[in-house]
C-alpha positions as CSV (number, residue, x, y, z in Angstrom):
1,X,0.0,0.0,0.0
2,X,1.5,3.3,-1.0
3,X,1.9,5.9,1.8
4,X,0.4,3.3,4.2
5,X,1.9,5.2,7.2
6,X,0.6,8.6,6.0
7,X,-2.9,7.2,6.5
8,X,-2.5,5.5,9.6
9,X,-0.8,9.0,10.8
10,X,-4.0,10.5,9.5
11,X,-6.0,8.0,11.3
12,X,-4.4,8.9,14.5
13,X,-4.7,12.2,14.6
14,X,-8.1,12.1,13.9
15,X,-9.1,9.7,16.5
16,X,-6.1,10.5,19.5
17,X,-8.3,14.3,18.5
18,X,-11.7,13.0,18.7
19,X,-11.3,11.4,22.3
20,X,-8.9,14.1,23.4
21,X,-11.6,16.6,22.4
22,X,-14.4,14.5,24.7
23,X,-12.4,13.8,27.3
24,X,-11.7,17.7,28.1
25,X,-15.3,18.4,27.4
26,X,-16.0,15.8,30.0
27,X,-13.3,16.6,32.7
28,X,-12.5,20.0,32.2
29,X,-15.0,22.5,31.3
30,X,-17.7,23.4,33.7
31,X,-20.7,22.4,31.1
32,X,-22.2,18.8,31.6
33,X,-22.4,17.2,28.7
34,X,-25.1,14.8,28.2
35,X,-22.7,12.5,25.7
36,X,-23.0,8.6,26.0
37,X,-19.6,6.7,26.2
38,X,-21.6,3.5,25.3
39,X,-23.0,4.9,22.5
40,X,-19.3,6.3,21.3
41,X,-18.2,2.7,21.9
42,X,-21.4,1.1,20.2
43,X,-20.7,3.7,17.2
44,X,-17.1,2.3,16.9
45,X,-18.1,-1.1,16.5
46,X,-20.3,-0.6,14.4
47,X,-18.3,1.0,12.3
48,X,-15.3,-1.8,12.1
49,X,-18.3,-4.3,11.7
50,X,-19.5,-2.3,8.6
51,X,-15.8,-1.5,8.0
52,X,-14.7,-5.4,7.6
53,X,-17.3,-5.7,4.8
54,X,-17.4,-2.3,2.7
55,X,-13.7,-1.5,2.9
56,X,-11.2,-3.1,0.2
57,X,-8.9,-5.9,0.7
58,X,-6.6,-7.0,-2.0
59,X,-5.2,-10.6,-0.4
60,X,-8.9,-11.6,0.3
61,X,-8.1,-14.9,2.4
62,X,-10.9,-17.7,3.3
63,X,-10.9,-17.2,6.9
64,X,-11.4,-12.7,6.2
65,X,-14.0,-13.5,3.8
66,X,-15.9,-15.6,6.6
67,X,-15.5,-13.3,9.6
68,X,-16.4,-10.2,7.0
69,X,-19.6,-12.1,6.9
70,X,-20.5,-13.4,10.2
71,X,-19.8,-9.7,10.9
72,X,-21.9,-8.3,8.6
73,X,-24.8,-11.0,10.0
74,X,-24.3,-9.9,13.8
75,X,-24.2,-6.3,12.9
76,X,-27.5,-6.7,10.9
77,X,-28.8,-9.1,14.4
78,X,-28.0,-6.1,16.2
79,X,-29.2,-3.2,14.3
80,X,-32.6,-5.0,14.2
81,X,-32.8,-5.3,17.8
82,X,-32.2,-1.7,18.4
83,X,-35.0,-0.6,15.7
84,X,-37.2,-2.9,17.6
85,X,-36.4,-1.9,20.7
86,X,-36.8,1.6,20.1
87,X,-40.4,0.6,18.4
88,X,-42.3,-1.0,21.0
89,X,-40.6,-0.6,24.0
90,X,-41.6,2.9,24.7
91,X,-42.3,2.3,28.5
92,X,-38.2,2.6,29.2
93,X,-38.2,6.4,27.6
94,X,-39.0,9.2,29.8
95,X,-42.1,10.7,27.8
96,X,-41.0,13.7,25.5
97,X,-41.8,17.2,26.8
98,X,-42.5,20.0,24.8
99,X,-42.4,23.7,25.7
């Protein structure tokens, strides 16, 4: 891969920023934020789930092309439960007010 380690430097930055940025939100300034770290950590696997399947590979091996799937099938398990979860279990949500 050409310039592999300018994109992994890239990669870095942009992540070591992203957490540096919410871990000063969260620590240091005086305003609560109301950010979920599950949902960060939810968000990053389902990216490298999706990521596994969409992203190019050019030595495609037998045992990638079956955890790329089995992937893909558990992230599709789990974004179905979430829809459905958020569909008819409305009891577990605070009801909405609006002013």
């Amino acid at each position: 891969m050409t310039f592999g380690w300018v994109r992994l430097l890239g990669l870095l930055i942009f992540a070591g920023t992203d957490v540096g940025v919410a871990l000063y939100s969260r620590y240091v300034e005086d305003e609560k934020s109301r950010t979920s770290y599950a949902a960060h950590f939810a968000g990053a696997l389902a990216g490298l789930m999706i990521g596994m399947v969409c992203l190019r590979n050019l030595k495609i091996k037998k045992w990638e092309q079956i955890v790329s799937w089995t992937l893909f099938g558990v992230f599709c398990v789990l974004m179905l439960f979430a829809i459905l979860w958020n569909a008819f279990y409305t009891s577990y949500y605070p009801p909405q007010v609006y002013d």
